[in-house]
C-alpha positions as CSV (number, residue, x, y, z in Angstrom):
1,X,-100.5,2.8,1.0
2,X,-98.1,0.7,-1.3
3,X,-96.1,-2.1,1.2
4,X,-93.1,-1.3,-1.2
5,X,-93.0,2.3,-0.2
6,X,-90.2,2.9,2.3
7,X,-90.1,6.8,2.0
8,X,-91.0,8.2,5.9
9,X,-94.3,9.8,6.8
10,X,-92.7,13.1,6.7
11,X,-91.4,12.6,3.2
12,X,-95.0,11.4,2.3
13,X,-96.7,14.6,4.2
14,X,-94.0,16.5,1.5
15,X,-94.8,14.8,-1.4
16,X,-98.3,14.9,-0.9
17,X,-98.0,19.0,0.0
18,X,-96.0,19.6,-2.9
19,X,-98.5,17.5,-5.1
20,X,-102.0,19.9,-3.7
21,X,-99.9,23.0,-3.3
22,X,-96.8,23.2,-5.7
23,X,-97.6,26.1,-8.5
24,X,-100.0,25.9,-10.8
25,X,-103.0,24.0,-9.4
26,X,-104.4,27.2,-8.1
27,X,-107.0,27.5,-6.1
28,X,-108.6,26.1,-2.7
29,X,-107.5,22.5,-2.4
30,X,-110.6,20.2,-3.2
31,X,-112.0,18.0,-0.2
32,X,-110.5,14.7,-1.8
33,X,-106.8,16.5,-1.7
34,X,-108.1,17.6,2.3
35,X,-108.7,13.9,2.9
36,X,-105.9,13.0,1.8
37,X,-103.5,15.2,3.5
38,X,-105.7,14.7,6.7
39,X,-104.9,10.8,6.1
40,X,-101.7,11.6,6.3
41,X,-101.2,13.9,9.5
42,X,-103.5,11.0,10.9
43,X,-101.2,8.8,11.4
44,X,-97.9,10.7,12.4
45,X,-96.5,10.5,15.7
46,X,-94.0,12.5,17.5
47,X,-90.7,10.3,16.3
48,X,-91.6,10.9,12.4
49,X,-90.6,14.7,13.1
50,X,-87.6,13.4,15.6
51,X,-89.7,14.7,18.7
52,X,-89.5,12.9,22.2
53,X,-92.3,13.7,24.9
54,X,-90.5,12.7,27.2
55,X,-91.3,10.0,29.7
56,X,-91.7,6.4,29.5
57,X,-93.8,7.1,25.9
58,X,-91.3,8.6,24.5
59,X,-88.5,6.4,25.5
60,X,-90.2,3.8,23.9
61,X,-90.8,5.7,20.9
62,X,-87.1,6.5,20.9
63,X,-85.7,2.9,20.6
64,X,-88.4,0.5,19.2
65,X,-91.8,2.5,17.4
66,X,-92.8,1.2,14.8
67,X,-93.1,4.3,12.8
68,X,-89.4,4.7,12.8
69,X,-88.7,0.9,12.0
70,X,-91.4,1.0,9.1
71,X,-90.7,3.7,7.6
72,X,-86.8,3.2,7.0
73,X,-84.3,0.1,7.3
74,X,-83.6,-0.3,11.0
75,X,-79.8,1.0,10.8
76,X,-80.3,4.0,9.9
77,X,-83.7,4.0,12.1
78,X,-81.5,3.7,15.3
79,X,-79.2,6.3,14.9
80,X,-81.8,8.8,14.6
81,X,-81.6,11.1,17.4
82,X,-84.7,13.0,19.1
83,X,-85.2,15.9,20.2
84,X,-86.2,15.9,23.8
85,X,-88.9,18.9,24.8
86,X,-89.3,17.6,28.6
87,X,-86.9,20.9,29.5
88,X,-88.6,23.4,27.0
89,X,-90.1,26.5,29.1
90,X,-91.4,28.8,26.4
91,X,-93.1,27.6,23.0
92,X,-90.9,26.1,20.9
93,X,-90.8,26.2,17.2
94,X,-89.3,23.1,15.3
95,X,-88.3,23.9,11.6
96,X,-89.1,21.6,9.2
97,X,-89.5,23.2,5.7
98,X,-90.5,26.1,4.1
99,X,-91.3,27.2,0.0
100,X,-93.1,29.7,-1.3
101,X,-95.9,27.5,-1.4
102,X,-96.2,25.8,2.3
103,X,-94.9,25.2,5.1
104,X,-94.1,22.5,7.6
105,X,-93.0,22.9,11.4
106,X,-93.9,21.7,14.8
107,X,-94.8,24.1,18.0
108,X,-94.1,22.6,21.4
109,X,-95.6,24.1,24.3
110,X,-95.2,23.8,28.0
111,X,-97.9,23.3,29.9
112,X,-99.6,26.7,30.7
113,X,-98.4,28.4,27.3
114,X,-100.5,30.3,25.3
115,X,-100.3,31.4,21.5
116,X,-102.6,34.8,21.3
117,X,-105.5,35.2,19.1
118,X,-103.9,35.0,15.6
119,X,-105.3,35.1,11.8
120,X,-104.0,33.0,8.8
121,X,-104.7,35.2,6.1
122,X,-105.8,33.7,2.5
123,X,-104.2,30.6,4.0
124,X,-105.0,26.8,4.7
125,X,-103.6,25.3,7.7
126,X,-103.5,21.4,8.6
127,X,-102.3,20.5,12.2
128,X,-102.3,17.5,13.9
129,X,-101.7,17.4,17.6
130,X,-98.7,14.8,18.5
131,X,-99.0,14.5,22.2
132,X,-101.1,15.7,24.8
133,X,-103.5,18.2,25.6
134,X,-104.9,22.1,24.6
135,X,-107.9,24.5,24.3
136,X,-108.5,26.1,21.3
137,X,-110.8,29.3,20.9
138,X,-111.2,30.7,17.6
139,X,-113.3,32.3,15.4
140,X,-114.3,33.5,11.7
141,X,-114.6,36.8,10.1
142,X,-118.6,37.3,9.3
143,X,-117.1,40.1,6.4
144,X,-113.8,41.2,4.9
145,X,-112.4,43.0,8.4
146,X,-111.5,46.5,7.3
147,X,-108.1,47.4,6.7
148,X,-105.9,50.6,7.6
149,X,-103.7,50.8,10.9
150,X,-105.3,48.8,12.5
151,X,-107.2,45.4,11.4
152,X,-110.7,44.5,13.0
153,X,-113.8,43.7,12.4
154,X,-117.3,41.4,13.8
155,X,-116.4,37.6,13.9
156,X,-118.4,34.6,14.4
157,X,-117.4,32.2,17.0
158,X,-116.1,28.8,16.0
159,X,-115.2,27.1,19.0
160,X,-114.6,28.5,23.1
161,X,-112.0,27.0,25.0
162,X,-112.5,23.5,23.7
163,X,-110.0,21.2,24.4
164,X,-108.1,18.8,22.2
165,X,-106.5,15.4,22.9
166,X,-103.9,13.4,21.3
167,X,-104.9,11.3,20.1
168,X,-107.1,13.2,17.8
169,X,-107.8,13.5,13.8
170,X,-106.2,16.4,12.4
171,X,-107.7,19.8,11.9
172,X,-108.0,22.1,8.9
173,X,-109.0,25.8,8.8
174,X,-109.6,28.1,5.6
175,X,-109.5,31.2,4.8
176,X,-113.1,32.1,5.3
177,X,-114.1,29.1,7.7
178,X,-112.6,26.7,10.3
179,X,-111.5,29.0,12.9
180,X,-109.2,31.0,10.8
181,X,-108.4,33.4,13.3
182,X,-107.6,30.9,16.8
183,X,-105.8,31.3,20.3
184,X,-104.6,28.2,21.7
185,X,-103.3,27.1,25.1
186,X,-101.6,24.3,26.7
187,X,-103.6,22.2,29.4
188,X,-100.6,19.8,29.4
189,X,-97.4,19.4,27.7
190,X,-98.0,19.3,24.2
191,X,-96.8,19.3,19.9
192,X,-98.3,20.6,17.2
193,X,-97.6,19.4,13.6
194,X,-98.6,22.4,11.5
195,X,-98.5,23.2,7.4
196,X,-99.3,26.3,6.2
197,X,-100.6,26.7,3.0
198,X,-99.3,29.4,2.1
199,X,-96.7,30.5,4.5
200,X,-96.8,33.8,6.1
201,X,-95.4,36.8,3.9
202,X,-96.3,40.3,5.2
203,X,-94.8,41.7,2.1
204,X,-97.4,39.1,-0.2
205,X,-100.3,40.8,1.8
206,X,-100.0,37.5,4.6
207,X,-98.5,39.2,7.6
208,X,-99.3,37.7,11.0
209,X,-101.7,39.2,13.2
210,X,-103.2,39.4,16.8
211,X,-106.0,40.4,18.0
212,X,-107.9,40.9,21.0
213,X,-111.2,39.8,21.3
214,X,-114.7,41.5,22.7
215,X,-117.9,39.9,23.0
216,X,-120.7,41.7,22.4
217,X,-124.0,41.8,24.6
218,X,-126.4,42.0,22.4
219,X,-125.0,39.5,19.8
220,X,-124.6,36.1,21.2
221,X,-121.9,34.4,19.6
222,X,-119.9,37.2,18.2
223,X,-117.4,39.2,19.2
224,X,-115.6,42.7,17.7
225,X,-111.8,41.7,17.5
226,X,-109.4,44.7,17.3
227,X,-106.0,44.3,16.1
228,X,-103.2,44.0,19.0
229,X,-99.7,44.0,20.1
230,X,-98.3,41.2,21.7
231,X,-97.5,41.0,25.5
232,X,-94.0,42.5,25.8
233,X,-93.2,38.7,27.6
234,X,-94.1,36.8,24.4
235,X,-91.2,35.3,22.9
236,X,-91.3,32.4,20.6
237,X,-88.1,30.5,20.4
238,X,-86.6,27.7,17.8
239,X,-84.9,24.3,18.4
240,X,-83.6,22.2,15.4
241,X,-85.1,19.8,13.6
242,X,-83.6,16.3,14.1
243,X,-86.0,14.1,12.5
244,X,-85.5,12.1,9.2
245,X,-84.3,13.5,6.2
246,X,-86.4,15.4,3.6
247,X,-85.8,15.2,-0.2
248,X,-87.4,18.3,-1.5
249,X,-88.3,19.5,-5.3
250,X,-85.4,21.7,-6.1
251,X,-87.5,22.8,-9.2
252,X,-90.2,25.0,-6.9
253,X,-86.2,26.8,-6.3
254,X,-85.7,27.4,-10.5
């Protein structure tokens, strides 16, 4: 990284997004572009998307990290508020930005919450977890799951209940591999930094999905998953972002 570059990590997550993603370049992104995005998530903690954990970590983080103090002249450093997630009780979603192209949020869970089994269709999706813990079961579709009412299909399994700790490298999942389609769940109080590549668009053919899952006997490591509604308790709610300011391409809005 250039020692004259004073832009935040978040503006550098954008720029870099923009640059792999932004119209035109078509396409899966190649595995340099990957690395270097990964690079990126890599080293972002929760006070470059104005989060606080809460605790003696993140009153630390709230007066003196050094990824505010790096990233911009002090000043305007310590006025930055934070948003603090020690109260949240459902999973909260953190709005960052959203283009046709990506997207960039962050989902805080309590400790206990679970995100159903979901798909990310003809999408990439980079997330890096911020603080503390989850399990993550997920699989991939073994062929194009048939369409019509209802979605389904044999998938292969990626990963059961494997648990994640921050901190940890970054993940990435692909359309056809990675763990497209996942369920996660808190163990402990925890963030997750996600961008979307595409976003969602039910009316592009990307709508979001759940599924339930089924494994079958005589196939060891696969399961049938059949498209499902969410529990009638499942509510995701939003909380604003407070972190630093983003300068964003107003050409992708021509």
């Amino acid at each position: 990284m250039d020692d004259g570059d004073r832009r935040s990590k978040l503006q550098r997550l954008y720029d870099a997004c923009d640059a792999v993603f932004s119209p035109g370049k078509g396409g899966l992104p190649t595995l340099t572009q990957i690395r270097w995005l990964r690079s990126i998530l890599d080293g972002m903690e929760t006070a470059d998307v104005g989060i606080d954990a809460g605790g003696d970590e993140g009153e630390m983080r709230s007066s003196s990290s050094s990824s505010s103090s790096d990233d911009e002249a002090s000043p305007r450093a310590a006025a930055r508020r934070l948003l603090s997630t020690r109260g949240f009780t459902r999973i909260t979603y953190v709005h960052i930005h959203e283009c046709d192209d990506f997207s960039m949020g962050v989902f805080c869970f309590p400790a206990g919450a679970r995100l159903p089994l979901h798909d990310h269709p003809h999408m990439v999706v980079l997330s890096k977890l911020l603080y503390g813990s989850m399990r993550v079961s997920s699989y991939d579709w073994v062929t194009a799951p048939r369409s019509g009412p209802r979605k389904g299909g044999l998938a292969k399994v990626v990963a059961v209940d494997e648990l994640r700790e921050a901190p940890c490298r970054a993940s990435v999942l692909f359309p056809q591999s990675g763990g497209n389609i996942h369920t996660l769940t808190a163990a402990t109080p925890c963030a997750l930094l996600d961008v979307l590549a595409p976003p969602y668009a039910e009316d592009l053919g990307r709508p979001s999905t759940y599924f339930s899952d089924m494994p079958v006997p005589s196939l060891p490591g696969f399961a049938v998953l059949e498209q499902a509604e969410l529990p009638e308790d499942f509510r995701v709610v939003g909380a604003p972002y407070v972190g630093p300011e983003l300068v964003v391409d107003m050409d992708l809005y021509d």
